[in-house]
C-alpha positions as CSV (number, residue, x, y, z in Angstrom):
1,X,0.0,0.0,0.0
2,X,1.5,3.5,-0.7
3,X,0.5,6.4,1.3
4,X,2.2,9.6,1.9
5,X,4.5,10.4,4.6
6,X,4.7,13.6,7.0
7,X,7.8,15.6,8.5
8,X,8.9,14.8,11.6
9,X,6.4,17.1,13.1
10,X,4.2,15.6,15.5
11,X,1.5,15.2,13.0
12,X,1.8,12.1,11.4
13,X,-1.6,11.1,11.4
14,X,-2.2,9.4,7.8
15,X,0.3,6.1,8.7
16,X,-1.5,2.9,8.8
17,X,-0.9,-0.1,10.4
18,X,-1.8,-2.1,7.5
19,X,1.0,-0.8,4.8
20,X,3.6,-3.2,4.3
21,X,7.0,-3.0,2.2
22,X,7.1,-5.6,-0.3
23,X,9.1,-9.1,0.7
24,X,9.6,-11.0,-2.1
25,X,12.1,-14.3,-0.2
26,X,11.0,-15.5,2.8
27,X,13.1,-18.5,3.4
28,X,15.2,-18.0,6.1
29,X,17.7,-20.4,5.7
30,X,18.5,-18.5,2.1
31,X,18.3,-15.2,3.6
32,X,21.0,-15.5,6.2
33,X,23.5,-17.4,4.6
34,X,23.3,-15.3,1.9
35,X,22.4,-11.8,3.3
36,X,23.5,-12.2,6.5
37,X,25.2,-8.5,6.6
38,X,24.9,-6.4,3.8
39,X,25.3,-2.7,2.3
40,X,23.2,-0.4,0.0
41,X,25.3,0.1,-3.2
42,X,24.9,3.2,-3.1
43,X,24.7,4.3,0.9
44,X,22.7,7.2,1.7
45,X,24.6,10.4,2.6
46,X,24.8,12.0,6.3
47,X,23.2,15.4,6.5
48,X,21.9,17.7,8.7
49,X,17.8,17.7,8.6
50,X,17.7,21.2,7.9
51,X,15.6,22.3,11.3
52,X,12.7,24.6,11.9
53,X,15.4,26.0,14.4
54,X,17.8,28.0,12.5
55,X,20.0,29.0,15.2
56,X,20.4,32.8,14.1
57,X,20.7,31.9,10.7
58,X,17.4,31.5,9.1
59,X,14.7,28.5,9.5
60,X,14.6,25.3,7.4
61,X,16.6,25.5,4.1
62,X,16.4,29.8,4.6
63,X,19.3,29.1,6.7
64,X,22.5,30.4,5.5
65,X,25.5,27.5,6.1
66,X,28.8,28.5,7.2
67,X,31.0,30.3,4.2
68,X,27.4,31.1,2.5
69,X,26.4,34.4,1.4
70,X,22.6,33.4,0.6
71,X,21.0,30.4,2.4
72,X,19.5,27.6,-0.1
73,X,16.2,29.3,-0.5
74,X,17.4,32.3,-1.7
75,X,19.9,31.3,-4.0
76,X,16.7,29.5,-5.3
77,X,14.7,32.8,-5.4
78,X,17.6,34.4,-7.3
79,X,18.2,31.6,-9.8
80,X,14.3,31.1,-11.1
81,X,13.5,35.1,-10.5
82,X,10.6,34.2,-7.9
83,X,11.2,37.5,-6.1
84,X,12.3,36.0,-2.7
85,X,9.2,33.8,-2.5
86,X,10.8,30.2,-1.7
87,X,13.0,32.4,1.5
88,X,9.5,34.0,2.6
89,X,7.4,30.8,2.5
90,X,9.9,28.9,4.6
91,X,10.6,31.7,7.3
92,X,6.5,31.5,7.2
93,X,6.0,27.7,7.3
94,X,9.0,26.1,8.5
95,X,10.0,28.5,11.8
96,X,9.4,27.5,15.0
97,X,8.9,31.1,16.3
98,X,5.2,30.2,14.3
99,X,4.2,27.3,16.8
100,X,2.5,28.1,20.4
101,X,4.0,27.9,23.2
102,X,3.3,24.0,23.9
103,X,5.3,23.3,21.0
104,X,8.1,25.5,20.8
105,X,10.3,23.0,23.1
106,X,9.5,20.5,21.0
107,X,10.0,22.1,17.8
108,X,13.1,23.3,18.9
109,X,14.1,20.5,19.6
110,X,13.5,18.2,16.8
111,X,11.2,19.8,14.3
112,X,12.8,19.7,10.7
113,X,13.0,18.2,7.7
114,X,14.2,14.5,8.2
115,X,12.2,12.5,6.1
116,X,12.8,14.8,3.3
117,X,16.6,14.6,4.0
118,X,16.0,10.4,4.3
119,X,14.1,10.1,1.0
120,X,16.7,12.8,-1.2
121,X,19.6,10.4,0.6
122,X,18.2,7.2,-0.5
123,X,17.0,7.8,-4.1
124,X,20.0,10.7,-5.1
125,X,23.8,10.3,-5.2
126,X,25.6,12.9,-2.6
127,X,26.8,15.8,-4.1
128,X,30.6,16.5,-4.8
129,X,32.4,18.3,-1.9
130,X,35.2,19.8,-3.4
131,X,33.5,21.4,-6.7
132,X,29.9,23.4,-6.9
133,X,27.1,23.5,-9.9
134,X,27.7,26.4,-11.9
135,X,24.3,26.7,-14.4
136,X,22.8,29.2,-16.2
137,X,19.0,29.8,-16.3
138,X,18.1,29.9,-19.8
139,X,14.7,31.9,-19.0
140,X,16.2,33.9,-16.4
141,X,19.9,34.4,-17.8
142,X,21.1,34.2,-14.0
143,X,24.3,32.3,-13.5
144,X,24.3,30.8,-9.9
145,X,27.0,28.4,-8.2
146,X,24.9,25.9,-6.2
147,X,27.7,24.3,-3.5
148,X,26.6,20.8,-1.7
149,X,25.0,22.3,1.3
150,X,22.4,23.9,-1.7
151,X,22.0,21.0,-3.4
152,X,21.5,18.7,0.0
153,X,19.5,21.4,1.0
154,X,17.0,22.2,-2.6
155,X,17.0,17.8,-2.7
156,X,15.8,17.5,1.4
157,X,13.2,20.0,0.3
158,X,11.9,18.4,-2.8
159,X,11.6,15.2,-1.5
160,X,9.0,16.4,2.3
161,X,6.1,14.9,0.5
162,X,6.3,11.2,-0.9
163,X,4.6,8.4,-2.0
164,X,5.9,5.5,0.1
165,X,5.7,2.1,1.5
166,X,5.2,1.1,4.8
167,X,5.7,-1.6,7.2
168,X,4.4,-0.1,11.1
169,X,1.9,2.4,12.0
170,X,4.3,4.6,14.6
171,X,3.2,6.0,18.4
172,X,2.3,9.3,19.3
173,X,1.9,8.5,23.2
174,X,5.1,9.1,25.2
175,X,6.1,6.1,26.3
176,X,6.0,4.4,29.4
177,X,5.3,1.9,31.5
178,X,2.2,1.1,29.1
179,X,4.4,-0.3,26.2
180,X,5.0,-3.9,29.1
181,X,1.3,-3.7,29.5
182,X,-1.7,-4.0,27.1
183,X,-4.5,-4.0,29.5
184,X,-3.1,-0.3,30.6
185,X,-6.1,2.4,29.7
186,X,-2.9,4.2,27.9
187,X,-2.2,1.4,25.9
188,X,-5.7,0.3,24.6
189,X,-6.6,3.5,24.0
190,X,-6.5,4.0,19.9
191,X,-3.9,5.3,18.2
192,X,-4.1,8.7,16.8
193,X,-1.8,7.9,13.8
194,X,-4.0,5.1,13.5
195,X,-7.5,4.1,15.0
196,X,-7.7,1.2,13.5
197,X,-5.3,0.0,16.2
198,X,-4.4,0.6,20.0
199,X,-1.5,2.5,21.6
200,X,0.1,-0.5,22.6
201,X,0.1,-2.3,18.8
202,X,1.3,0.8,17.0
203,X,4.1,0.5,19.5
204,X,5.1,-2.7,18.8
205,X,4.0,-3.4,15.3
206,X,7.2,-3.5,13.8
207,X,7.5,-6.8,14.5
208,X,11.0,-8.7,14.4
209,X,9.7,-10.8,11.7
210,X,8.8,-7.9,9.7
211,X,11.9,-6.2,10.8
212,X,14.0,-9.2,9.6
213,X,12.6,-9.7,6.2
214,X,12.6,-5.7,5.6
215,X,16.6,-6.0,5.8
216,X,17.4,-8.7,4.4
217,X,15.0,-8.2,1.2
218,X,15.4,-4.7,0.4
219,X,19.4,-3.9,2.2
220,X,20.1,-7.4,1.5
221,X,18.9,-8.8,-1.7
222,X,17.9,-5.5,-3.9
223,X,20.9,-3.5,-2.4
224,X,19.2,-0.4,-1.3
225,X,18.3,1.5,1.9
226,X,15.0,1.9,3.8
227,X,14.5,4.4,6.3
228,X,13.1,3.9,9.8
229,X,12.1,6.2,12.2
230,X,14.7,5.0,15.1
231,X,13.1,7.3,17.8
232,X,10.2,4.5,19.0
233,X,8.4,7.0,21.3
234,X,6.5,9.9,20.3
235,X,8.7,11.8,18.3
236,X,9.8,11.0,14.8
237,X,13.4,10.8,13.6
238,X,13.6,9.2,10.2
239,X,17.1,8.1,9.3
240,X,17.9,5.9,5.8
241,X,19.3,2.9,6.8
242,X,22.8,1.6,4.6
243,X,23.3,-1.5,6.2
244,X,23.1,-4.2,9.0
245,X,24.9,-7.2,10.0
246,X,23.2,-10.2,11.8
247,X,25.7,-12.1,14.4
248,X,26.4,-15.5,14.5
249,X,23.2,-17.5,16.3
250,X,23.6,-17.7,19.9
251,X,21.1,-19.3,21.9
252,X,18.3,-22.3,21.7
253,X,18.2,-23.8,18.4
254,X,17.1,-27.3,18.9
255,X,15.1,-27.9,21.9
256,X,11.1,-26.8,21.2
257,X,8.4,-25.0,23.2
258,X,4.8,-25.7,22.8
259,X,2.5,-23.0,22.2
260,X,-0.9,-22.6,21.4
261,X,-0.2,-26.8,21.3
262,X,2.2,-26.6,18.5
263,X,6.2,-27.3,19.0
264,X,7.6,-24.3,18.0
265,X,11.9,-23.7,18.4
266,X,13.0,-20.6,19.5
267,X,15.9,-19.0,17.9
268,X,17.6,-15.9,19.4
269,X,19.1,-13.0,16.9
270,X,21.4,-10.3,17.3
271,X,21.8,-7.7,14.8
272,X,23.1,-4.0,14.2
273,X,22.0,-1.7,11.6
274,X,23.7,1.9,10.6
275,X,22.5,5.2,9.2
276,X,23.7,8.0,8.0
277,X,23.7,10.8,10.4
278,X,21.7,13.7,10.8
279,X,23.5,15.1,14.2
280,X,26.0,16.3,11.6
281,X,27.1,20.2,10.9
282,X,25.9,22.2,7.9
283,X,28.8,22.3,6.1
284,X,29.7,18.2,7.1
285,X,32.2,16.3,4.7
286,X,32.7,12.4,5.0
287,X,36.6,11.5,5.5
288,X,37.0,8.2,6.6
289,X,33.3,6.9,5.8
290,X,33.9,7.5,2.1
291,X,35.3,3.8,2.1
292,X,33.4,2.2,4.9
293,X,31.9,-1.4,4.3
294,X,30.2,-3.8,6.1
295,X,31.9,-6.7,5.8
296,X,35.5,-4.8,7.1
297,X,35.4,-6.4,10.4
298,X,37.3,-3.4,11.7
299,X,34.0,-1.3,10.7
300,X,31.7,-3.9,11.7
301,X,32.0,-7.2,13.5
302,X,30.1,-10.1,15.1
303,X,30.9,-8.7,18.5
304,X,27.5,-8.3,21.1
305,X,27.9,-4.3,22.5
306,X,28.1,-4.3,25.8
307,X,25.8,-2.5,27.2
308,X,23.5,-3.4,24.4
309,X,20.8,-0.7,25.0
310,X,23.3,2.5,24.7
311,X,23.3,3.3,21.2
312,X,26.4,6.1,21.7
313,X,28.7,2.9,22.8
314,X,28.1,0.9,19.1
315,X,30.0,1.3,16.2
316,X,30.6,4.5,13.9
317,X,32.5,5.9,12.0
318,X,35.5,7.7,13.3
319,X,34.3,11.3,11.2
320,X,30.4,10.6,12.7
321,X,28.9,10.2,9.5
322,X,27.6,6.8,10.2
323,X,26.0,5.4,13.3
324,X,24.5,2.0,14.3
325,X,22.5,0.5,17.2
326,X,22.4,-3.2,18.5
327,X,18.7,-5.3,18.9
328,X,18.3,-8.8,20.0
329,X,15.0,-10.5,19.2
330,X,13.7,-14.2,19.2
331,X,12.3,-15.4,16.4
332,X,10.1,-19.4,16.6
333,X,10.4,-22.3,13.8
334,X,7.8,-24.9,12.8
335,X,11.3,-27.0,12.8
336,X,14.8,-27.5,14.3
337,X,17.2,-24.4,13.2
338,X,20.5,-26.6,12.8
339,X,23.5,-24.1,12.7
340,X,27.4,-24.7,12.1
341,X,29.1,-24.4,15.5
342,X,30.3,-21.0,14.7
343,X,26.8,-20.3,14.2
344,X,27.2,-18.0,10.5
345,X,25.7,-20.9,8.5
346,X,22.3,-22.2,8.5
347,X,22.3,-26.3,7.9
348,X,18.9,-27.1,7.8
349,X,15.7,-24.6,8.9
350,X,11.9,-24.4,9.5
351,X,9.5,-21.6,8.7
352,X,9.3,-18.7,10.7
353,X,6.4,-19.2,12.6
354,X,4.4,-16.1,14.3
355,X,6.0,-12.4,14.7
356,X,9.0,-13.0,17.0
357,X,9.3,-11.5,20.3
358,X,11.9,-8.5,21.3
359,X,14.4,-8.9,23.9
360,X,13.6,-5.1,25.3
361,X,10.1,-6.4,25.2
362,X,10.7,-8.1,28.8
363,X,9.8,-5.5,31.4
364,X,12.7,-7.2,33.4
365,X,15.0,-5.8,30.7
366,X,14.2,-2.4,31.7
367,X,18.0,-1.2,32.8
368,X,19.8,-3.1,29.5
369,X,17.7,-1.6,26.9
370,X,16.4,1.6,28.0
371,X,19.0,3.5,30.2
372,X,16.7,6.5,30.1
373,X,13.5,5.5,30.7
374,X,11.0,4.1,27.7
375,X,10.0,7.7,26.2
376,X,14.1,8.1,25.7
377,X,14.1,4.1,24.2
378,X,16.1,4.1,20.9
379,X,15.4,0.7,20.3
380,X,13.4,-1.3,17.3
381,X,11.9,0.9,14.1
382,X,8.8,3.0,15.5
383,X,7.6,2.2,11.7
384,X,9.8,1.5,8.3
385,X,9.5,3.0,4.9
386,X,11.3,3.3,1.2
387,X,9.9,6.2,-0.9
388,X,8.3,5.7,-4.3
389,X,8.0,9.2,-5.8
390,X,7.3,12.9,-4.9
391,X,3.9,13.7,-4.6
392,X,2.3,17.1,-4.7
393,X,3.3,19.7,-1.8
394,X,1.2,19.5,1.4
395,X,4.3,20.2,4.3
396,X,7.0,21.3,1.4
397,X,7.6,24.8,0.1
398,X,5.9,24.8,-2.5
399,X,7.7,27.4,-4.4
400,X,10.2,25.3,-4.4
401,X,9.7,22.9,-8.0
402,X,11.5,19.4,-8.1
403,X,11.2,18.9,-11.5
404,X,12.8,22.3,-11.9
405,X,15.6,21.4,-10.0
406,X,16.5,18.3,-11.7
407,X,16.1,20.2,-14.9
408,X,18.1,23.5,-14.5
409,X,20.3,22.8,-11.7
410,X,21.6,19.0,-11.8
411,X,20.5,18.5,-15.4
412,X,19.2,15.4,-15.3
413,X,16.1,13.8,-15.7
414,X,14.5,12.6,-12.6
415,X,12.3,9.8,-14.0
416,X,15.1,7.2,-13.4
417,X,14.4,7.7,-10.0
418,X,10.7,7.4,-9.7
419,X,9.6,10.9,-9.7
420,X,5.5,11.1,-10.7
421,X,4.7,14.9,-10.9
């Protein structure tokens, strides 16, 4: 199902539950010896999210980045002769100092553009560093240098609204001690981003089965990233995924459980995933991350974080343009899982029966996987998307014209890409 999705405001209300990303293998003994860490082929570029906040310097893309003259908006202005409408909409629209006073801590906070930074950083290559677009406006006759802080900053913009694919509906409720307990009035109340389901199951419907088959189908097999948004609480952080790495089994293979009177075998998982960074300065260049893979143990390996649950003591990348966090879940078999003793081979496998169960879901897990109480849990996907194609503007500038951007500036044609105008 595609629908469209929102900023990371707190309105988010048109998610649904019953969206799902499309999983084409679901054998699990192919998937892990075969995917068991993988990479986008192209990953997604770290960027900041271009906040409502600007700091001094303008809000949303009307900021003006370090060594700038013009922020991205105006240069826009000035390049298609709007008469400084693109700078005025967003100091209008995208400025905190708009919101009322219940919101301006939060929008000051985390307001911004982050799922249009996601979706430009998964569908477009990341601009070159070291040497800036100079174009010419054939209607206009202005010549403009656009540098990549413009073009990160024009592309976050034109991809705000999408068409896209989900898998999770996403919570709105702080969380607390409701997400241990479905019977809480809090957590079978309904969800506003989704009525059709309770507080409680838009917490938790990312599943580890769904979160299992999303990696290794689109990161694994088709090579490209997803986003998630990693904040599973009420706010909305949306990061693109480049990769993940599943460690070697550990735990019960062999002995079953019965349940619901079938023998079912539990099988528990580790895994880390890693996104480019948004926590990242205006004027951010990759050093080290520009050759970073996966499978270089010395980037990644099959080592279990310890503590699990604090996402700052994982791996990244020494210049911070890449980040990862660590999840354990148990997934159940309708046969034995029969591993090699180093446990990176599957021998033999049953079906994946049922959704799986998180380790954080254990309310005696509290301290291990949130430090900082449940509303501060960075733990599974709050919901899971890939983008399908810009849609028309309902949260982005609309002065601000994709197509023309494509056509003018970068000079290419954006229907490889999926773009529907």
């Amino acid at each position: 199902m595609k629908k469209t999705i929102l900023c990371c405001f707190i309105f988010f209300c048109s998610l649904s539950a019953s969206a799902e990303l499309e999983i084409s293998q679901i054998d699990f003994k192919t998937l892990f010896n075969s995917y068991r860490f993988s990479q986008a082929t192209v990953l997604p570029w770290p960027s900041i999210y271009w906040p409502f906040d600007g700091a001094g310097g303008g809000p949303g893309i009307n900021h003006i980045p370090p060594g700038n003259d013009k922020s991205p908006a105006q240069k826009y202005d000035e390049f298609f002769a709007t008469g400084g409408k693109a700078a005025e909409w967003e100091n209008k629209n995208h400025n905190c100092e708009l919101f009322e006073s219940s919101l301006q801590m939060n929008c000051r906070s985390w307001y911004g553009h982050c799922n249009g930074w996601t979706a430009a950083a998964l569908f477009n290559s990341e601009p070159d560093y070291d040497h800036p677009i100079v174009v010419t406006n054939p209607n206009t006759g202005v010549t403009m240098s656009f540098n990549y802080m413009d073009i990160k900053a024009l592309l976050t913009e034109a991809w705000l609204d999408v068409w896209a694919t989900y898998s999770g509906t996403g919570s709105t409720v702080p969380a607390a001690g409701w997400i241990f307990d479905p019977n809480d009035p809090i957590a079978k109340a309904p969800s506003s981003a989704n009525p059709g389901v309770s507080n409680f199951d838009a917490y938790w419907d990312v599943t580890p089965r769904a979160f299992f088959f999303a990696l290794t189908n689109y990161l694994g097999i088709k090579k490209v990233g997803i986003a998630v948004d990693r904040f599973t609480g009420s706010q909305v952080w949306n990061q693109p995924l480049v990769a993940y790495r599943l460690l070697p089994i550990q735990g019960n293979k062999a002995t079953p459980i019965t349940k619901d009177g079938q023998s079912i075998y539990p099988v528990t998982f580790g895994v880390k995933i890693y996104w480019a960074n948004d926590s990242v300065g205006y004027d951010f260049k990759r050093r080290e991350s520009l050759t970073w893979d996966v499978s270089n143990p010395t980037n990644s390996n099959d080592t279990v974080p310890n503590p699990p649950g604090r996402e700052w003591a994982q791996d990244s990348t020494p210049d911070g343009a890449y980040v990862s966090r660590y999840l354990s879940f148990t997934l159940f078999f309708d046969a034995p899982v029969v591993a090699s003793d180093d446990g990176i081979t599957i021998l033999s496998a049953g079906k994946i029966v049922g959704d799986g169960v998180w380790a954080h879901a254990d309310k005696s897990q509290t301290d291990v996987w949130y430090p900082y109480g449940p509303e501060l849990s960075q733990t599974h996907p709050d919901f899971m998307w890939r983008p399908d194609s810009i849609t028309r503007p309902q949260y982005r500038n609309p002065i601000i014209d994709p197509e023309k951007i494509y056509k003018f500036i970068l000079k290419q044609s954006p229907e490889p890409l999926g773009i529907k105008f």
